[in-house]
N, C-alpha and C positions, 0 to 999 in steps of 0.2 A: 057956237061962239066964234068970234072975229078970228081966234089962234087956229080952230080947226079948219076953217074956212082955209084961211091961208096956204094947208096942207094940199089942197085940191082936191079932186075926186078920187075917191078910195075906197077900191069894192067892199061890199057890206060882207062882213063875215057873221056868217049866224052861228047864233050860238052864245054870243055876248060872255066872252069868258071872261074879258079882261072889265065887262061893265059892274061897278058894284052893286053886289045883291045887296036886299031890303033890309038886312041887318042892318050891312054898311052903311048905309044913307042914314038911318034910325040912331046907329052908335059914331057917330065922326069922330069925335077925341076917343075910344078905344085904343088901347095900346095892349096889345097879343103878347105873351110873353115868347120867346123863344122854345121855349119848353113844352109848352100846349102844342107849341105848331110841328114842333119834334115827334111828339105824339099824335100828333094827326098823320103825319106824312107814313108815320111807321105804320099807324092803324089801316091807314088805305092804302097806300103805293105799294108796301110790303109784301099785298096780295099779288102783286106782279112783278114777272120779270120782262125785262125789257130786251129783247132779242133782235140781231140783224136777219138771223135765218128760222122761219117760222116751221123748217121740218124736223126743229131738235128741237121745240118747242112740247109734243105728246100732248098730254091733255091737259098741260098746265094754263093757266093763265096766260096773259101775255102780251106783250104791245110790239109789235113788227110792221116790218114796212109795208103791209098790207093794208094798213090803217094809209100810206099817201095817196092810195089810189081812192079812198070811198076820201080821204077831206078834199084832194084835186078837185073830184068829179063833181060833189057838192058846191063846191063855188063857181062852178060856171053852170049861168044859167039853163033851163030846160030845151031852149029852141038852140042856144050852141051848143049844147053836149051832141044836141042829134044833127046840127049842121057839120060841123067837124067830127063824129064819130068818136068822141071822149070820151068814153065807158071803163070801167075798169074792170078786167079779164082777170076771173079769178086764177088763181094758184093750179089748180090740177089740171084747167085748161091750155092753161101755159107752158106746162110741161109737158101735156102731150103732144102740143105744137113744136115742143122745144126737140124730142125725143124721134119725131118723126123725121123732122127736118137734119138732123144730124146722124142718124141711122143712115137716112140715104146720102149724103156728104161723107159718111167713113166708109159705107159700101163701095162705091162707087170711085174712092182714091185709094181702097187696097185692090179694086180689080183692077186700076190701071199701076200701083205696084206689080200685082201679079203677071202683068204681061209684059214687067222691065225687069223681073227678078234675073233671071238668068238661069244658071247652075248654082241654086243653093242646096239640092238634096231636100231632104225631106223638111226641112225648116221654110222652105218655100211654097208650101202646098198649104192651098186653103180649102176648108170644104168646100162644096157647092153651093150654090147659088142661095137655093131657098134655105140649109144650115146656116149658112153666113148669117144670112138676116135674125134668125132666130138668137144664135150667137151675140148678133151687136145688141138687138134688145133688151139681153140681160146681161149687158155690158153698161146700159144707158137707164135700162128701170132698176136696177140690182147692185151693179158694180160689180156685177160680174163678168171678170176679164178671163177663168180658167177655160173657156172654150177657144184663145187664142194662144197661139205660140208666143216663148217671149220674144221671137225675132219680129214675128206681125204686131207684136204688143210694142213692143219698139219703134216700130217703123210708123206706127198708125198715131202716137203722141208724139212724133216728127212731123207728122203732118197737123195736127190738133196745136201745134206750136205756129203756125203758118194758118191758123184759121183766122178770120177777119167775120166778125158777126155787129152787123148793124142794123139798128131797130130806127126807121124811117118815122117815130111817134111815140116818140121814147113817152111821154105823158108822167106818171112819177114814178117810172125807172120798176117797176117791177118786171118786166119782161128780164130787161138787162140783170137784175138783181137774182135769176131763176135761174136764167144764163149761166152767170158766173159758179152759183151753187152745183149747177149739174155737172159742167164743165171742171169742174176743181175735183170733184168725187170720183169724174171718168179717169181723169189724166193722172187720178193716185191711183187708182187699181191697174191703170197700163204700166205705168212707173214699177209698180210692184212687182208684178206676173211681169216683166220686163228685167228685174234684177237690177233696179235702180231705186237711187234712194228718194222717195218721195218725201220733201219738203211740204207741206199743207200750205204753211204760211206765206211760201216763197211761190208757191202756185197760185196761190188768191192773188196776189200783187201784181204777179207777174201776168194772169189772164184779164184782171180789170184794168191793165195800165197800156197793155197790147192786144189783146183781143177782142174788144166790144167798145165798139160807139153806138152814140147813139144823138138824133136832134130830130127837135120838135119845131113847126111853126108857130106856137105860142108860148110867149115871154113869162107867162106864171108855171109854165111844166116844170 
Protein backbone atom coordinates (compact mmCIF):
# COMPACT_ATOMS: atom_id res chain seq x y z
CA UNK A 1 0.00 0.00 0.00
CA UNK A 2 0.96 3.73 -0.76
CA UNK A 3 1.23 4.02 3.64
CA UNK A 4 3.63 1.18 3.93
CA UNK A 5 5.52 2.18 1.11
CA UNK A 6 6.10 5.52 2.80
CA UNK A 7 7.69 3.60 5.87
CA UNK A 8 10.78 2.63 3.59
CA UNK A 9 12.61 -0.37 3.58
CA UNK A 10 12.11 -2.61 6.52
CA UNK A 11 13.78 -5.91 7.21
CA UNK A 12 11.42 -8.72 6.57
CA UNK A 13 10.90 -10.49 9.96
CA UNK A 14 9.81 -14.12 9.47
CA UNK A 15 7.64 -15.48 11.15
CA UNK A 16 4.57 -13.06 10.34
CA UNK A 17 3.53 -12.65 14.03
CA UNK A 18 1.93 -9.61 13.88
CA UNK A 19 0.26 -10.77 10.05
CA UNK A 20 -3.49 -11.95 10.47
CA UNK A 21 -4.00 -15.49 10.46
CA UNK A 22 -6.83 -17.09 8.27
CA UNK A 23 -9.25 -16.84 10.96
CA UNK A 24 -8.72 -13.36 10.97
CA UNK A 25 -9.09 -12.38 7.34
CA UNK A 26 -12.39 -14.97 7.28
CA UNK A 27 -13.96 -13.33 10.64
CA UNK A 28 -13.17 -9.23 10.28
CA UNK A 29 -16.00 -7.91 12.56
CA UNK A 30 -15.26 -10.52 15.38
CA UNK A 31 -15.07 -8.97 18.64
CA UNK A 32 -12.99 -11.49 21.25
CA UNK A 33 -14.32 -11.05 24.55
CA UNK A 34 -11.75 -10.12 27.16
CA UNK A 35 -12.37 -13.11 29.01
CA UNK A 36 -11.67 -15.85 26.30
CA UNK A 37 -8.45 -13.94 25.83
CA UNK A 38 -7.81 -14.18 29.79
CA UNK A 39 -8.19 -17.68 29.37
CA UNK A 40 -6.10 -18.19 26.56
CA UNK A 41 -3.14 -16.23 27.99
CA UNK A 42 -3.50 -18.35 31.40
CA UNK A 43 -3.89 -21.72 29.23
CA UNK A 44 -0.51 -21.02 27.23
CA UNK A 45 1.84 -18.30 28.79
CA UNK A 46 1.08 -19.89 32.22
CA UNK A 47 3.10 -22.81 31.05
CA UNK A 48 6.11 -20.50 31.39
CA UNK A 49 8.10 -18.52 33.30
CA UNK A 50 9.77 -15.74 32.05
CA UNK A 51 13.26 -15.36 33.48
CA UNK A 52 16.44 -13.01 33.15
CA UNK A 53 18.98 -15.80 34.38
CA UNK A 54 18.50 -19.09 32.68
CA UNK A 55 20.54 -21.00 35.52
CA UNK A 56 17.62 -20.79 38.12
CA UNK A 57 15.56 -21.83 35.52
CA UNK A 58 16.22 -26.28 36.31
CA UNK A 59 14.11 -28.05 34.07
CA UNK A 60 11.37 -25.67 33.99
CA UNK A 61 10.07 -24.09 31.00
CA UNK A 62 11.06 -20.92 30.26
CA UNK A 63 11.81 -17.77 28.08
CA UNK A 64 15.31 -16.12 28.83
CA UNK A 65 17.48 -14.08 27.09
CA UNK A 66 18.85 -16.81 25.23
CA UNK A 67 15.94 -16.67 23.11
CA UNK A 68 17.98 -12.85 21.66
CA UNK A 69 20.62 -14.55 20.55
CA UNK A 70 18.74 -17.31 18.06
CA UNK A 71 15.86 -14.22 16.98
CA UNK A 72 19.33 -11.57 16.38
CA UNK A 73 20.92 -14.35 14.38
CA UNK A 74 17.76 -15.26 12.38
CA UNK A 75 17.40 -11.88 11.04
CA UNK A 76 20.38 -11.37 9.44
CA UNK A 77 20.82 -12.91 6.37
CA UNK A 78 23.02 -16.22 5.78
CA UNK A 79 26.14 -14.62 3.82
CA UNK A 80 26.18 -11.72 6.79
CA UNK A 81 25.97 -14.02 9.69
CA UNK A 82 29.26 -15.74 8.12
CA UNK A 83 30.74 -12.27 6.79
CA UNK A 84 30.58 -10.69 10.28
CA UNK A 85 30.72 -13.81 12.40
CA UNK A 86 27.11 -13.39 14.14
CA UNK A 87 26.54 -16.65 15.49
CA UNK A 88 25.17 -17.03 18.76
CA UNK A 89 27.52 -18.87 21.58
CA UNK A 90 25.74 -21.00 23.52
CA UNK A 91 25.48 -20.65 27.47
CA UNK A 92 28.05 -23.40 28.69
CA UNK A 93 30.32 -22.14 26.22
CA UNK A 94 30.30 -18.87 27.54
CA UNK A 95 31.11 -19.57 30.59
CA UNK A 96 33.84 -21.63 30.05
CA UNK A 97 35.29 -18.81 28.26
CA UNK A 98 34.07 -16.70 30.92
CA UNK A 99 35.61 -18.95 33.74
CA UNK A 100 39.02 -19.34 32.09
CA UNK A 101 39.61 -15.97 31.30
CA UNK A 102 38.90 -14.66 34.95
CA UNK A 103 40.72 -17.69 36.82
CA UNK A 104 43.86 -16.32 35.22
CA UNK A 105 42.96 -12.45 35.80
CA UNK A 106 42.39 -13.39 39.80
CA UNK A 107 45.61 -15.66 39.51
CA UNK A 108 47.71 -13.42 38.37
CA UNK A 109 46.57 -10.11 40.53
CA UNK A 110 46.72 -12.16 43.90
CA UNK A 111 50.52 -13.27 42.81
CA UNK A 112 51.26 -9.80 42.27
CA UNK A 113 49.41 -9.09 45.83
CA UNK A 114 51.53 -11.55 47.11
CA UNK A 115 54.71 -10.08 46.28
CA UNK A 116 53.47 -6.43 47.85
CA UNK A 117 52.00 -8.07 51.00
CA UNK A 118 54.64 -7.46 53.23
CA UNK A 119 54.49 -8.82 57.02
CA UNK A 120 51.14 -10.14 57.21
CA UNK A 121 51.83 -13.54 59.01
CA UNK A 122 50.12 -16.24 58.10
CA UNK A 123 47.16 -14.35 56.56
CA UNK A 124 49.54 -13.52 53.71
CA UNK A 125 50.51 -16.94 52.52
CA UNK A 126 48.80 -18.41 49.60
CA UNK A 127 49.16 -22.05 48.44
CA UNK A 128 51.19 -22.63 45.43
CA UNK A 129 50.92 -22.22 42.41
CA UNK A 130 49.17 -25.18 40.71
CA UNK A 131 46.48 -25.24 44.52
CA UNK A 132 45.73 -21.70 43.75
CA UNK A 133 44.40 -22.40 40.41
CA UNK A 134 42.39 -25.33 41.57
CA UNK A 135 41.21 -23.14 44.44
CA UNK A 136 40.03 -20.11 41.95
CA UNK A 137 38.08 -22.93 39.87
CA UNK A 138 35.99 -23.80 42.48
CA UNK A 139 35.75 -20.37 43.40
CA UNK A 140 34.36 -19.49 39.74
CA UNK A 141 32.47 -23.09 38.68
CA UNK A 142 31.05 -23.56 42.58
CA UNK A 143 31.36 -20.42 44.45
CA UNK A 144 33.52 -21.78 46.32
CA UNK A 145 35.53 -19.26 48.17
CA UNK A 146 36.51 -21.64 51.58
CA UNK A 147 39.85 -22.45 49.95
CA UNK A 148 40.82 -18.61 50.41
CA UNK A 149 41.53 -16.68 53.57
CA UNK A 150 39.14 -14.07 54.31
CA UNK A 151 42.21 -11.48 54.06
CA UNK A 152 42.80 -12.83 50.18
CA UNK A 153 38.95 -13.09 49.91
CA UNK A 154 39.09 -9.46 50.52
CA UNK A 155 41.61 -8.29 48.82
CA UNK A 156 40.81 -10.27 45.60
CA UNK A 157 36.82 -8.57 45.35
CA UNK A 158 39.02 -5.19 45.83
CA UNK A 159 40.49 -6.05 42.92
CA UNK A 160 37.12 -7.64 41.11
CA UNK A 161 35.76 -4.06 41.97
CA UNK A 162 38.40 -2.42 39.65
CA UNK A 163 37.71 -5.01 36.79
CA UNK A 164 36.62 -3.43 33.49
CA UNK A 165 35.31 -6.35 31.09
CA UNK A 166 34.45 -5.61 27.45
CA UNK A 167 32.89 -7.53 24.92
CA UNK A 168 34.26 -6.12 21.42
CA UNK A 169 30.61 -7.78 19.65
CA UNK A 170 28.34 -7.56 22.16
CA UNK A 171 25.63 -8.99 19.40
CA UNK A 172 22.34 -9.56 22.01
CA UNK A 173 24.26 -9.15 24.96
CA UNK A 174 24.48 -12.78 26.21
CA UNK A 175 28.16 -12.77 26.80
CA UNK A 176 27.69 -9.62 28.89
CA UNK A 177 24.41 -11.05 30.59
CA UNK A 178 26.80 -14.41 31.75
CA UNK A 179 29.23 -11.98 32.79
CA UNK A 180 27.36 -10.19 35.09
CA UNK A 181 25.62 -13.60 36.47
CA UNK A 182 29.08 -15.32 37.26
CA UNK A 183 30.48 -12.14 38.40
CA UNK A 184 27.65 -11.37 41.08
CA UNK A 185 27.88 -15.08 42.45
CA UNK A 186 31.85 -14.79 42.78
CA UNK A 187 31.94 -11.32 44.58
CA UNK A 188 28.98 -12.87 47.10
CA UNK A 189 30.91 -15.85 48.13
CA UNK A 190 34.32 -13.42 48.52
CA UNK A 191 32.05 -10.93 50.45
CA UNK A 192 31.13 -13.79 52.49
CA UNK A 193 34.33 -15.87 53.34
CA UNK A 194 35.45 -12.09 53.61
CA UNK A 195 33.26 -11.28 56.65
CA UNK A 196 31.25 -8.80 54.70
CA UNK A 197 27.99 -8.08 54.04
CA UNK A 198 26.92 -9.21 50.67
CA UNK A 199 24.24 -7.18 49.18
CA UNK A 200 23.01 -9.38 45.88
CA UNK A 201 21.10 -6.65 44.59
CA UNK A 202 23.51 -3.91 45.27
CA UNK A 203 26.14 -6.07 43.36
CA UNK A 204 24.04 -6.75 40.13
CA UNK A 205 23.77 -2.84 39.88
CA UNK A 206 26.79 -2.08 40.83
CA UNK A 207 28.78 -4.73 38.46
CA UNK A 208 26.43 -3.99 35.19
CA UNK A 209 26.67 -0.12 35.80
CA UNK A 210 30.64 -0.23 36.27
CA UNK A 211 31.92 -3.32 35.19
CA UNK A 212 30.94 -4.41 31.63
CA UNK A 213 30.60 -2.73 28.26
CA UNK A 214 30.20 -3.68 25.55
CA UNK A 215 29.64 -2.38 21.47
CA UNK A 216 28.90 -3.71 18.31
CA UNK A 217 29.35 -2.52 14.72
CA UNK A 218 25.78 -3.23 13.94
CA UNK A 219 22.94 -0.98 14.53
CA UNK A 220 20.17 -3.93 14.99
CA UNK A 221 22.52 -5.67 18.09
Amino acid sequence: SPAARQLGAIPFLNGGLFAPAAVERLCTQADVPNAILLEIDERVFARYRFVADERNARDEQVLDPAMLGGVFEALMAGDDRRRSGSFYTPRPVVNRMLCDALVAFARSELERLRSDAGAHGDEAELPPNGRLRVLLQALFERGDASGLSAYWAAKLDARFERLRLLDPAAGSGAFLVAALDLLVDVRESLQTRAGLRADRAALRRRIATHNLFGVDRLGEA
